[in-house]
C-alpha positions in Angstrom: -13.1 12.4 -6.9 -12.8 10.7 -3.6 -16.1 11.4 -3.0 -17.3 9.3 -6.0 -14.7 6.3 -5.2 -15.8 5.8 -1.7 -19.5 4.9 -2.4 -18.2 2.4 -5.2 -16.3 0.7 -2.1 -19.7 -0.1 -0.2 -21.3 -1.4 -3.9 -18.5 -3.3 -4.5 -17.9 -5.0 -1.5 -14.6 -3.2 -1.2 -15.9 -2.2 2.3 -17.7 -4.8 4.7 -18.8 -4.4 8.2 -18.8 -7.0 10.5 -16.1 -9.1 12.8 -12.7 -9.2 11.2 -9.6 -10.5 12.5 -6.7 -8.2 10.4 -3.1 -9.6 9.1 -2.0 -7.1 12.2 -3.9 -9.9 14.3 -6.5 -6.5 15.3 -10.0 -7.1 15.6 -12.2 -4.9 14.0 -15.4 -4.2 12.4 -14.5 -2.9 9.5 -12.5 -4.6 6.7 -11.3 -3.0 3.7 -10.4 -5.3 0.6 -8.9 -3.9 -2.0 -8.0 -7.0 -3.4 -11.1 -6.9 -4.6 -10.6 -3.5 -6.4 -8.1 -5.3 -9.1 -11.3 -7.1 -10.6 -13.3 -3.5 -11.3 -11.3 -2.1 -13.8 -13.2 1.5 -14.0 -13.0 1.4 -10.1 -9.0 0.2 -10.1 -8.4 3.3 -12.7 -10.1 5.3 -10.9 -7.9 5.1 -7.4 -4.9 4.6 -9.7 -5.6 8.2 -10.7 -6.6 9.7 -8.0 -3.1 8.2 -6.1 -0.9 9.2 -9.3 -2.3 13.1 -7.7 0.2 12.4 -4.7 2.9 10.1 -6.3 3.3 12.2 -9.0 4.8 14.7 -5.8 7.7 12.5 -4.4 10.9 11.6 -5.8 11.9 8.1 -6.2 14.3 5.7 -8.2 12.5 2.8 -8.0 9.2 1.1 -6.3 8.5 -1.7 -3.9 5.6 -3.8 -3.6 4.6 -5.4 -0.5 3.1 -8.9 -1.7 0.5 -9.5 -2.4 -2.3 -6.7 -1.8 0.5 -3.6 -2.7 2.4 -5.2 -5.5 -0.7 -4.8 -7.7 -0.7 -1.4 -7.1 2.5 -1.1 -7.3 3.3 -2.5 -10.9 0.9 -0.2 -12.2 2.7 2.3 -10.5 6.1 1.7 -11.6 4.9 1.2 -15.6 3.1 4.4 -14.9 6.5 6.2 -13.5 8.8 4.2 -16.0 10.9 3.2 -13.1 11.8 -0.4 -11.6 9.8 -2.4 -9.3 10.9 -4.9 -6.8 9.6 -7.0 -4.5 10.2 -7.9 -0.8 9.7 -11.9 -0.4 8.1 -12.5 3.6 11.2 -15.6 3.4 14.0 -15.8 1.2 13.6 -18.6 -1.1 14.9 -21.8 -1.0 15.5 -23.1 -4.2 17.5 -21.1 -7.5 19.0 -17.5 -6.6 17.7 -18.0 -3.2 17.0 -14.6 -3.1 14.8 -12.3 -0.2 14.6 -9.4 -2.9 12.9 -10.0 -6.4 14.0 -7.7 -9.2 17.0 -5.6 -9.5 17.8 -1.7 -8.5 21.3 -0.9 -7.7 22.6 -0.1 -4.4 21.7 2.9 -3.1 18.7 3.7 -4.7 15.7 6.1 -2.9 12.8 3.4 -2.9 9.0 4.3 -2.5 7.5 1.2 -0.7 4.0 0.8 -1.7 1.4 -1.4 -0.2 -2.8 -1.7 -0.3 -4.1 -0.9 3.2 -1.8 0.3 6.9 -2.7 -0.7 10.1 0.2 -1.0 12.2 2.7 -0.4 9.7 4.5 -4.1 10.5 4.6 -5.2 6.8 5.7 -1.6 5.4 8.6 -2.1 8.5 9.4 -5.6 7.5 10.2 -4.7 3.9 12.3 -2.0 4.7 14.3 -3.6 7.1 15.1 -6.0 4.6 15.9 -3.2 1.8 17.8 -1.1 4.5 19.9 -4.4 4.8 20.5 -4.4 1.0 21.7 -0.6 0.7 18.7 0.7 -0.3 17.1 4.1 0.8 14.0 3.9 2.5 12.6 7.5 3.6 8.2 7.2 2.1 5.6 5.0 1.9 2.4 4.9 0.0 -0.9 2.8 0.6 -4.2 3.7 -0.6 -5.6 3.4 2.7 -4.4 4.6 6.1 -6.5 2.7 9.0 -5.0 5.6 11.6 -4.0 2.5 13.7 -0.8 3.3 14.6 1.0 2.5 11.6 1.7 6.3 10.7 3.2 6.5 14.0 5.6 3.8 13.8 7.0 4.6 10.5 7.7 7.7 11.7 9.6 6.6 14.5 11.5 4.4 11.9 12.3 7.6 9.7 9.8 6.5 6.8 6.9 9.1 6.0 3.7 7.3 5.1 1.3 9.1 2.1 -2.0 7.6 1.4 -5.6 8.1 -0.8 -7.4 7.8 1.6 -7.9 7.1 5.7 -10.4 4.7 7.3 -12.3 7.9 9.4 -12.7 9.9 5.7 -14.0 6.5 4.4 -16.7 5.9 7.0 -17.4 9.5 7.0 -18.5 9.9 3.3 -19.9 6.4 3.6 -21.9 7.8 6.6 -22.7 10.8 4.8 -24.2 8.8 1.6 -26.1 6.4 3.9 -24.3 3.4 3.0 
């Protein structure tokens, strides 16, 4: 199946060479936008499946999306799964509840954090500091793709084990492969 997703990302757009400047403040020539992915619904269902393939694996009370390019994914995720979703805000708001976490999962709970694309891992780490803080189990991470950036590494070192669709070298290798 991957190998019929990945050419989709080049038609799509999903994959676009050229000079980027990521939210990890990285340059790079190479941006992946899943964003995009959300407005292809026979593309969306088909990385949704092939990432149910892993999920379907861990064990997990409830799911986290990182806003905004994971908490797509991750609402389809926790429907799929039947459990709850929450949300990390970047800033605790500052009007009503005031709250830094949307949604509600008792204390305690094993969490699966779940965001679009990994580079350094800082956004995954930022959420789960803040869940840590709220008594919540953080030990996996999912993202559908793994730029091999260093993020793996330092969600490691912070005891969280990142799972993902796909990496950025099996992307540009099948893109490669398919001349696109």
């Amino acid at each position: 199946m991957k190998e019929e997703i990945i050419p989709l990302f080049k038609k799509y757009g999903i994959v676009k060479r050229g000079e980027f400047v990521l939210s990890s403040s990285k340059r790079s020539n190479i941006y992946v936008d899943l964003r995009a992915a959300i407005s292809i619904p026979d593309l969306y269902l088909k990385i949704i499946d092939e990432s149910k393939n892993i999920l379907e694996k861990l064990s997990f009370d409830a799911i986290a999306g990182i806003p905004t390019g994971g908490l797509v994914w991750a609402s389809y995720f926790a429907f799929y799964f039947k459990k709850p979703l929450i949300y990390v805000r970047k800033e605790a708001k500052e009007y009503g509840l005031k709250k830094e976490i949307e949604g509600n999962v008792k204390e305690n709970s094993k969490v699966l954090i779940i965001d679009d694309v990994c580079t350094t891992g800082s956004n995954i780490l930022f959420a789960s500091q803040k869940l840590r803080n709220n008594n919540y189990l953080i030990d996996e991470a999912f993202v559908i793709v793994d730029r091999n950036e260093g993020g793996r590494e330092a969600l490691s070192s912070n005891n969280i084990k990142l799972y993902c669709l796909f990496t950025l070298e099996e992307i540009i290798k099948i893109l490669d492969k398919n001349n696109c």
